[in-house]
VMD Tcl script that draws the C-alpha trace (Angstrom):
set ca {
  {0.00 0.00 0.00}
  {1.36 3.46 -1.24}
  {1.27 6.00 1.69}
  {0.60 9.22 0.30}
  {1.28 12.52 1.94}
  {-0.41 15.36 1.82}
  {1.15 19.18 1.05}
  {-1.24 22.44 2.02}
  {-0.38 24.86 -0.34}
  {-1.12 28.45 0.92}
  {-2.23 29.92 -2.57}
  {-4.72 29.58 -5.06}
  {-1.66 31.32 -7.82}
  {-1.21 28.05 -10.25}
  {2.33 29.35 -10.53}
  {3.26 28.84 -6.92}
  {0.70 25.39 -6.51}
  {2.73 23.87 -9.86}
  {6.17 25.07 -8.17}
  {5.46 23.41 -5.34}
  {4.35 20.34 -6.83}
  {7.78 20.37 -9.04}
  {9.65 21.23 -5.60}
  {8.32 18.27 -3.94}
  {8.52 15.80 -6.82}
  {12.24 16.65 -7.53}
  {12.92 16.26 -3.70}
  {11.45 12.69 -2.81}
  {10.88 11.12 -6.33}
  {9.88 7.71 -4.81}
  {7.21 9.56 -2.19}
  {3.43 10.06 -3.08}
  {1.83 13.42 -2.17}
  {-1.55 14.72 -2.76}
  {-1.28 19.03 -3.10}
  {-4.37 20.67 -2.15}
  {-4.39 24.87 -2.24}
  {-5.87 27.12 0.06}
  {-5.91 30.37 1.00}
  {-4.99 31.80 4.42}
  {-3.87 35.18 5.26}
  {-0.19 36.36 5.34}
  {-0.45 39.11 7.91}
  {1.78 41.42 5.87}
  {0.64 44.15 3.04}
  {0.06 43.08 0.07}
  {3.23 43.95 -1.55}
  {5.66 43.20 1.47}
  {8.55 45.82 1.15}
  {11.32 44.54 2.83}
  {12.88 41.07 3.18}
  {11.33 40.67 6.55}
  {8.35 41.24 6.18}
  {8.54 39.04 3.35}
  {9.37 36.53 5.04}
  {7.14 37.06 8.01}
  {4.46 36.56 4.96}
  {5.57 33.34 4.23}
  {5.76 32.15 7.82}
  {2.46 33.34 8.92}
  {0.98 31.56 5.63}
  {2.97 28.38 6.67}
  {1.54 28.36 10.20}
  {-1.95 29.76 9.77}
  {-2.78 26.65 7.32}
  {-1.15 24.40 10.10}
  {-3.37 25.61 12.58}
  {-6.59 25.48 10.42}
  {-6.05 22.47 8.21}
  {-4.20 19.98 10.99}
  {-4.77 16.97 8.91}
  {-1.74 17.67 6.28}
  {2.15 16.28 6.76}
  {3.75 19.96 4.89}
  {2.53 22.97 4.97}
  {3.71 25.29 2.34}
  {4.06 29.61 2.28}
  {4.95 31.61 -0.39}
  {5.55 35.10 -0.40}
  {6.84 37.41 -3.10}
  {8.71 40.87 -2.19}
  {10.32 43.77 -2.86}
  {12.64 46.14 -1.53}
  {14.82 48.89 -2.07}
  {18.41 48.42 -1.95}
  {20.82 51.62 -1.19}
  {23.47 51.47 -3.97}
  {27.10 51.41 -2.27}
  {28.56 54.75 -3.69}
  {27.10 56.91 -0.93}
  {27.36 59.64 -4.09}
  {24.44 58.15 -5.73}
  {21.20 59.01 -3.91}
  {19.30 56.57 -5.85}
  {17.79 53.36 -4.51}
  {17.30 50.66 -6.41}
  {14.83 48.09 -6.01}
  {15.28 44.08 -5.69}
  {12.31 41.82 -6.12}
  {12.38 38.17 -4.59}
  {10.44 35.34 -2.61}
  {10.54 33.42 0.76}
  {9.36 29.83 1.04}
  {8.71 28.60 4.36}
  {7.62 24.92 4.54}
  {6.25 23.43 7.83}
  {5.93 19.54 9.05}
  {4.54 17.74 11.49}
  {7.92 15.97 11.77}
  {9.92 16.22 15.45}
  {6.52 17.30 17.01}
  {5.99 20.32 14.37}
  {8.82 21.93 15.16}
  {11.04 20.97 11.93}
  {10.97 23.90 9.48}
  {12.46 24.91 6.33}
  {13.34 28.36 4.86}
  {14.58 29.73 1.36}
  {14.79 32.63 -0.31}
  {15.20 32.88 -4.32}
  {17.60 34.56 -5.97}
  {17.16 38.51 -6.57}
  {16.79 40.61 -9.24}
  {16.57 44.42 -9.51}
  {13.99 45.42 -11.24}
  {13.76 48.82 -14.05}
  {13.35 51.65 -12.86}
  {9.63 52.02 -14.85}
  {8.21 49.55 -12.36}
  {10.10 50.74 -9.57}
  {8.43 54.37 -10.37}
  {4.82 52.91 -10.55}
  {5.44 50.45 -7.14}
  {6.46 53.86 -5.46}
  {3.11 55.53 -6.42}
  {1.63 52.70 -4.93}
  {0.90 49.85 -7.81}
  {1.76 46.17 -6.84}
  {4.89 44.20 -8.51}
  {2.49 42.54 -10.71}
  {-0.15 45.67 -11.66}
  {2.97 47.45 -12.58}
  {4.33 44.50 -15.06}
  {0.85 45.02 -16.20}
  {1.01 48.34 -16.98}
  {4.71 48.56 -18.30}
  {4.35 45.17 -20.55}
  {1.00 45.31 -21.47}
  {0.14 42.10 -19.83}
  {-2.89 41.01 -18.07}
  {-2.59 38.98 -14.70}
  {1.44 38.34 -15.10}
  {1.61 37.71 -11.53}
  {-0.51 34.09 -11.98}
  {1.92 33.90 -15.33}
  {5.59 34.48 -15.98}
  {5.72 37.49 -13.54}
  {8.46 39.97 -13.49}
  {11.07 37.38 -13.74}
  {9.38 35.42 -16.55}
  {9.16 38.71 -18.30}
  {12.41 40.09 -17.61}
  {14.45 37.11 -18.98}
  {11.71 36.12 -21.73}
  {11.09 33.48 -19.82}
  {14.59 31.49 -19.64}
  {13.13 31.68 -15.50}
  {9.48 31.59 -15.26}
  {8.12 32.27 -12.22}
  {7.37 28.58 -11.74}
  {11.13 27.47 -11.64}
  {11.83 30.49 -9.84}
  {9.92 29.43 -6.85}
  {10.21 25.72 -7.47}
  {13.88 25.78 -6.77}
  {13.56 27.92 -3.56}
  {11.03 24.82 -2.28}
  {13.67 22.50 -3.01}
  {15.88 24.29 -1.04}
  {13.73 24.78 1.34}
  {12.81 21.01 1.54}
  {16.87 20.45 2.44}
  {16.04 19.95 6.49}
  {13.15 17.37 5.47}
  {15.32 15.65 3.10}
  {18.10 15.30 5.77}
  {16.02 15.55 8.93}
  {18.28 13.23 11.17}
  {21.18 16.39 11.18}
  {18.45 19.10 11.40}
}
mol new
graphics top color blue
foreach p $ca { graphics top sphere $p radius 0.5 }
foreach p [lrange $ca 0 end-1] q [lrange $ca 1 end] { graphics top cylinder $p $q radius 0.2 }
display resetview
């Protein structure tokens, strides 16, 4: 008999449910999961600014689907950032503005208390979008606007755009889960 485990996704975006999904798959290729997708809040803005925050995002996601849908094995946040990085000539006055992600990936492993964490790579993004995010627009309205796309963010996103798509936003994130699948992978030395 196959035991299959099952993996709360904290988003309805088919870009971060498919990452996942890839994530786990590349992670325990012999293991069975069943993904289901919900949507819980992330206790940040909607655009989280900084790289805490972002993070906080993912972790509250992580932990409010733990406490309201106890009968999973993972429990998976995603969270997708920005913030403004201060260039290193103190000359230039200009800030510049990174864009990543945070993955935070709870179990019910060692009484719920092992936990994994990743962060994708970073990009800076142009300085169009950066000028519309500062008037107030979302990362994704603001690909909208500058691109002419509709709904990028549950597409390619910024990063999918940005690199026509040699990184869609589905590998993007996808790699950050398997990263942040390392502790369950190796759970005896975590």
């Amino acid at each position: 008999m196959t035991i299959m485990k099952k993996v709360m996704i904290t988003s309805k975006n088919p870009v971060k449910i498919n990452a996942v999904k890839i994530g786990f798959e590349k992670m325990f290729p012999g293991e069975h999961f069943e993904f289901e997708s919900v949507s819980v809040p992330s206790n940040v803005k909607d655009q989280p600014t900084s790289n805490q925050e972002t993070m906080d995002g993912a972790i509250n996601r992580a932990e409010h689907a733990r406490t309201s849908f106890k009968n999973a094995d993972f429990w998976v946040g995603i969270e997708g950032g920005i913030e403004k990085a201060k260039s290193e000539f103190e000359a230039q006055k200009e800030h510049e503005m990174e864009a990543f992600a945070w993955v935070v990936i709870k179990s019910n492993k060692n009484q719920g208390k092992l936990e994994g964490k990743a962060r994708t790579g970073t990009f800076f993004l142009p300085k169009k979008i950066v000028e519309l995010i500062e008037q107030g627009k979302e990362l994704g309205e603001a690909d909208d606007i500058v691109f002419g796309h509709r709904n990028s963010k549950q597409n390619n996103g910024a990063v999918g755009i940005l690199t026509g798509d040699v990184i869609t936003r589905t590998t993007y994130y996808s790699e950050a889960v398997v990263l942040a699948l390392i502790p369950f992978k190796n759970s005896e030395i975590y």
